[in-house]
MARRO-239620 format. One line per field, with one value per residue (C-alpha): residue in three letters; x, y, z. Coordinates in steps of 0.02 Angstrom, whole numbers, plus 32768, in hexadecimal, padded with zeros to 4 digits. Example, Ala and Ser with C-alpha at 12.3 -4.5 7.8 and 13.67 -1.06 7.14 Angstrom:
REM MARRO-239620
res = (ALA,SER) $
xx = (8267,82AC) $
yy = (7F1F,7FCB) $
zz = (8186,8165) $
This chain:
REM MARRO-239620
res = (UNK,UNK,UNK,UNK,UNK,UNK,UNK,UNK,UNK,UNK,UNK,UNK,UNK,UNK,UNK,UNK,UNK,UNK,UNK,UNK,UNK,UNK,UNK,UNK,UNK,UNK,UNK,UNK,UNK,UNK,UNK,UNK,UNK,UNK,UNK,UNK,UNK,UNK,UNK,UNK,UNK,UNK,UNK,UNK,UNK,UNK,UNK,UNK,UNK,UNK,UNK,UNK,UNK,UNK,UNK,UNK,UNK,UNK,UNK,UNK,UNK,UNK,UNK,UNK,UNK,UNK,UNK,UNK,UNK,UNK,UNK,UNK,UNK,UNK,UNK,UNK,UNK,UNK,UNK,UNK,UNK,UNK,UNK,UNK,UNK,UNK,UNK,UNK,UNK,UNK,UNK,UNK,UNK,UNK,UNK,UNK,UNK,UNK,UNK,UNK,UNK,UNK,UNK,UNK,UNK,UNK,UNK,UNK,UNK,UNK,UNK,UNK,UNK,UNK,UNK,UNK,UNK,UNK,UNK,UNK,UNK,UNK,UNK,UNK,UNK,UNK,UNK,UNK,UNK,UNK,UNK,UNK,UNK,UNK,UNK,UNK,UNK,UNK,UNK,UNK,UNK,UNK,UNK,UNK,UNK,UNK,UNK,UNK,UNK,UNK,UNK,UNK,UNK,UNK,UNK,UNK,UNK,UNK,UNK,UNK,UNK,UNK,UNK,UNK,UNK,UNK,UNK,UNK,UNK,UNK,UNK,UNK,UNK,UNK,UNK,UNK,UNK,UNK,UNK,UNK,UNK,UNK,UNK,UNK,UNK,UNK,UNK,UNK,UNK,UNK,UNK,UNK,UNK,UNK,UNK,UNK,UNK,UNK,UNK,UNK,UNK,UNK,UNK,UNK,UNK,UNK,UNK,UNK,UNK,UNK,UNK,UNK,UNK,UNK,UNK,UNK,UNK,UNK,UNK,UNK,UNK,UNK,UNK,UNK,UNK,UNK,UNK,UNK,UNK,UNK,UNK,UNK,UNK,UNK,UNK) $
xx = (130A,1356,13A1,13BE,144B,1449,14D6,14D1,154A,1583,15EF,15E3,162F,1675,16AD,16A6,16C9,165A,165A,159B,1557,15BD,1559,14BF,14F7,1524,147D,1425,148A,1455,13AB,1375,1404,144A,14C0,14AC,14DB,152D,14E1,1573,154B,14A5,14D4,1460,1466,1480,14BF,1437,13B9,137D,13AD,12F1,12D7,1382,1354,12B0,130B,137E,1307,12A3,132D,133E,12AA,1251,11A4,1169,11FC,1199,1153,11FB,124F,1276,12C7,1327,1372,1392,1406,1450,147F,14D2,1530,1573,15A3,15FF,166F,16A9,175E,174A,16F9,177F,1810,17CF,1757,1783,1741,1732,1796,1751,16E6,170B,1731,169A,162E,168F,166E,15A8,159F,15E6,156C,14D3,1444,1457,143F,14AA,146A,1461,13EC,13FF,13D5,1428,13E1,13F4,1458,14CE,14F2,1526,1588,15E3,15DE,1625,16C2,1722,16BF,1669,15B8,160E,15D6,1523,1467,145C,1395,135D,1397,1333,1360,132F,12F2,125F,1231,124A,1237,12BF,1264,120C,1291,12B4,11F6,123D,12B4,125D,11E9,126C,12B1,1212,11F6,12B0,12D3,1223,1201,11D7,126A,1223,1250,12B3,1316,1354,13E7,1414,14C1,14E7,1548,14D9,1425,13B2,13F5,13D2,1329,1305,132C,12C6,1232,123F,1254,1309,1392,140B,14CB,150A,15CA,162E,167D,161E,15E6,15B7,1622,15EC,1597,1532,1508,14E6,146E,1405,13F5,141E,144B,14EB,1578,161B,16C0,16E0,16D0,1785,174F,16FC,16D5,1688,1628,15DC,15BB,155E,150E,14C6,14BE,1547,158E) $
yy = (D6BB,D74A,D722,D793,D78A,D7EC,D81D,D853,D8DF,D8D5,D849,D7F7,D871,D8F6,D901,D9B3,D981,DA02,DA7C,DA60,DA3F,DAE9,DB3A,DB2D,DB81,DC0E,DC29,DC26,DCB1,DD11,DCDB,DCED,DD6A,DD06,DC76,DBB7,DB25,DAB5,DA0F,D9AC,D9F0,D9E2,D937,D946,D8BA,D8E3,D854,D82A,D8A6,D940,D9EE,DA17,D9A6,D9C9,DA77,DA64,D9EF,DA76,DB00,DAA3,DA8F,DB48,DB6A,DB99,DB27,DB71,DB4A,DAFA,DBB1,DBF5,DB6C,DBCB,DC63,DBCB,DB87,DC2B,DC5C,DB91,DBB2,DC6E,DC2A,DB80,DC00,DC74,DBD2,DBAE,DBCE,DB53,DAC5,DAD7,DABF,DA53,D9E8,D949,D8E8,D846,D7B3,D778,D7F4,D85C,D7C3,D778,D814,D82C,D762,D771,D81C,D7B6,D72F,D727,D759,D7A0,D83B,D84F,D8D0,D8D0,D899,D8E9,D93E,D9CE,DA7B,DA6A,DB09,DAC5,DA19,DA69,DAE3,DA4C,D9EF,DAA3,DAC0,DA34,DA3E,D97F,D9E1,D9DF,D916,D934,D989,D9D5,DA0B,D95E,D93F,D91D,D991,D9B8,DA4B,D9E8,D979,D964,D8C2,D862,D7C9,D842,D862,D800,D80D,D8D2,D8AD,D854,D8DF,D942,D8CE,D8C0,D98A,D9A2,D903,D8E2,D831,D7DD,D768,D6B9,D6BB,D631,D68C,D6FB,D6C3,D72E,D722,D769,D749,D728,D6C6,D757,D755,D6A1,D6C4,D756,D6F3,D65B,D6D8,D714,D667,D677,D610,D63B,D654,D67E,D6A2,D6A5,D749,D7A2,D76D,D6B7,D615,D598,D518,D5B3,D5D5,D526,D4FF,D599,D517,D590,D543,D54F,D588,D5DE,D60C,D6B4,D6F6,D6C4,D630,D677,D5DD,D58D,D63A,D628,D573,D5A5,D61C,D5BB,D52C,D4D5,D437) $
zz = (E8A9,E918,E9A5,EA4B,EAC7,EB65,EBE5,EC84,ECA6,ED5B,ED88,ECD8,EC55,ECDC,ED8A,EDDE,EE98,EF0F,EE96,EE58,EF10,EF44,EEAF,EF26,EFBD,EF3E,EEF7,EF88,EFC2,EF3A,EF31,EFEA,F034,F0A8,F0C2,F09A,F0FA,F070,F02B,F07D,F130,F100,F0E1,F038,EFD0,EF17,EEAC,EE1F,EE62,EDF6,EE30,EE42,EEC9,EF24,EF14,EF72,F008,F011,F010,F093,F0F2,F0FF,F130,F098,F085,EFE1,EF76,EEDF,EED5,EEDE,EE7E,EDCF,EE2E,EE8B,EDE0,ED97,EE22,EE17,ED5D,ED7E,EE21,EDBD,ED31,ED9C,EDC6,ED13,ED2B,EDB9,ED78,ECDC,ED6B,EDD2,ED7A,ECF9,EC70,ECB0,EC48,EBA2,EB94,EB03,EA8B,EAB0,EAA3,E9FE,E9DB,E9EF,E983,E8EB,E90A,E879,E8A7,E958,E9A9,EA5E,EAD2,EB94,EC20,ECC9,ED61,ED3A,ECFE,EC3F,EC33,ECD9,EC70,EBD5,EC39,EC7A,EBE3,EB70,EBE6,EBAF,EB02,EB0A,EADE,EA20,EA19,EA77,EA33,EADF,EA75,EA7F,EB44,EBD8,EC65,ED25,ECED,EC68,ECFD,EDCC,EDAE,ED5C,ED29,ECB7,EC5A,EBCD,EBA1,EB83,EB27,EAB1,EAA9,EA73,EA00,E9AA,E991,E95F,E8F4,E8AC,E8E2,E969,E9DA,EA24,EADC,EABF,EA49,EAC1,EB41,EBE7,EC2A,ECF2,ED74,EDF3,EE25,EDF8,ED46,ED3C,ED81,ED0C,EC7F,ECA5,ECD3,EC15,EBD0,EBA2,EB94,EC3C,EC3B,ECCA,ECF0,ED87,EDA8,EE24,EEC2,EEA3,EE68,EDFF,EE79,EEB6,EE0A,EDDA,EE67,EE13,ED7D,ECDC,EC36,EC3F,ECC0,EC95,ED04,ECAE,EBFF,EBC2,EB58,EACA,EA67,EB28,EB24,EA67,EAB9,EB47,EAF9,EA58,EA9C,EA39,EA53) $
């Protein structure tokens, strides 16, 4: 039986600082001429949400009521102004600890295929993913995305979707598992019927993250045997 394991990008397998939320104030420059107030003066929250819906808080915020309408062009000027900032997220941004040995860990596991869940644009996550090459141990194909769904707790029903048109059979919801960093992962997850990792290296610690109730809570990704743990379920 297949099974399906999910990241989340931001604050779980990459940091990038502002870098990301600066992305936004860029394309709305180019998409509507004129200059942004930034998510952070804004005072936007962002952790765990897709970029969809931050996009339309932010477009609101602006002044622009018909942003579902306007949405695509939105996104299309997100993924060229996060491009244009490649040399800057190499610099500045990090892999977060653990990371790469247990992305490497899970792709040698039987029977599993690793891809992504998050609210990122799909092409913005494997841009982040590609600069310090961890999309090498991920089927980005078979990912859920912001840009599939607004709506995060939708998610892992898409990437099952996926996984069923690329791979040819179908994966339980309990064969799936969602890891993230913060209480919107664990609530995607559980609205997919997944089993929930979540990991403490964004904006939440663990007794945050426990009260959310996932399967399993880890400090970082450093431990790969307590990931393959958490993750399967081991004892």
């Amino acid at each position: 039986m297949r099974r399906l394991v999910l990241w989340d990008v931001d604050g779980t397998l990459v940091l990038y600082g502002g870098i990301g939320r600066s992305a936004f104030a860029d394309a709305f420059l180019a998409f509507a001429g004129r200059t942004a107030t930034d998510l952070d003066r804004l005072m936007i929250t962002t952790a765990g949400r897709t970029d969809p819906d931050i996009a339309l808080e932010f477009l609101e915020r602006h002044g622009i009521a018909d942003g579902e309408r306007l949405l695509d062009a939105f996104h299309a000027a997100l993924v060229d102004a996060l491009a244009a900032k490649t040399a800057e997220l190499r610099e500045h941004g990090r892999v977060l600890p653990g990371v790469e040995p247990a992305l490497a860990a899970v792709a040698r596991e039987p029977d599993v295929a690793q891809s992504l869940l998050t609210g990122n644009l799909e092409a913005n996550a494997v841009l982040k993913l590609a600069i310090f090459g961890l999309d090498r141990y991920v089927d980005w194909r078979i990912g859920a995305y912001g840009s599939d769904h607004r709506d995060r707790g939708r998610l892992v029903d898409v990437a099952r979707a996926k996984a069923r048109q690329r791979l040819g059979e179908e994966v339980d919801p309990a064969d799936v598992v969602v890891i993230g960093d913060t209480p919107l992962d664990v609530a995607a997850g559980r609205a997919g019927g997944a089993r929930v990792v979540a990991v403490a290296t964004g904006h939440y610690d663990v007794a945050s993250l426990k009260a959310t109730e996932p399967d399993a809570v880890l400090p970082d990704l450093s431990d790969t045997a307590a990931v393959l743990r958490a993750i399967f379920g081991r004892s």
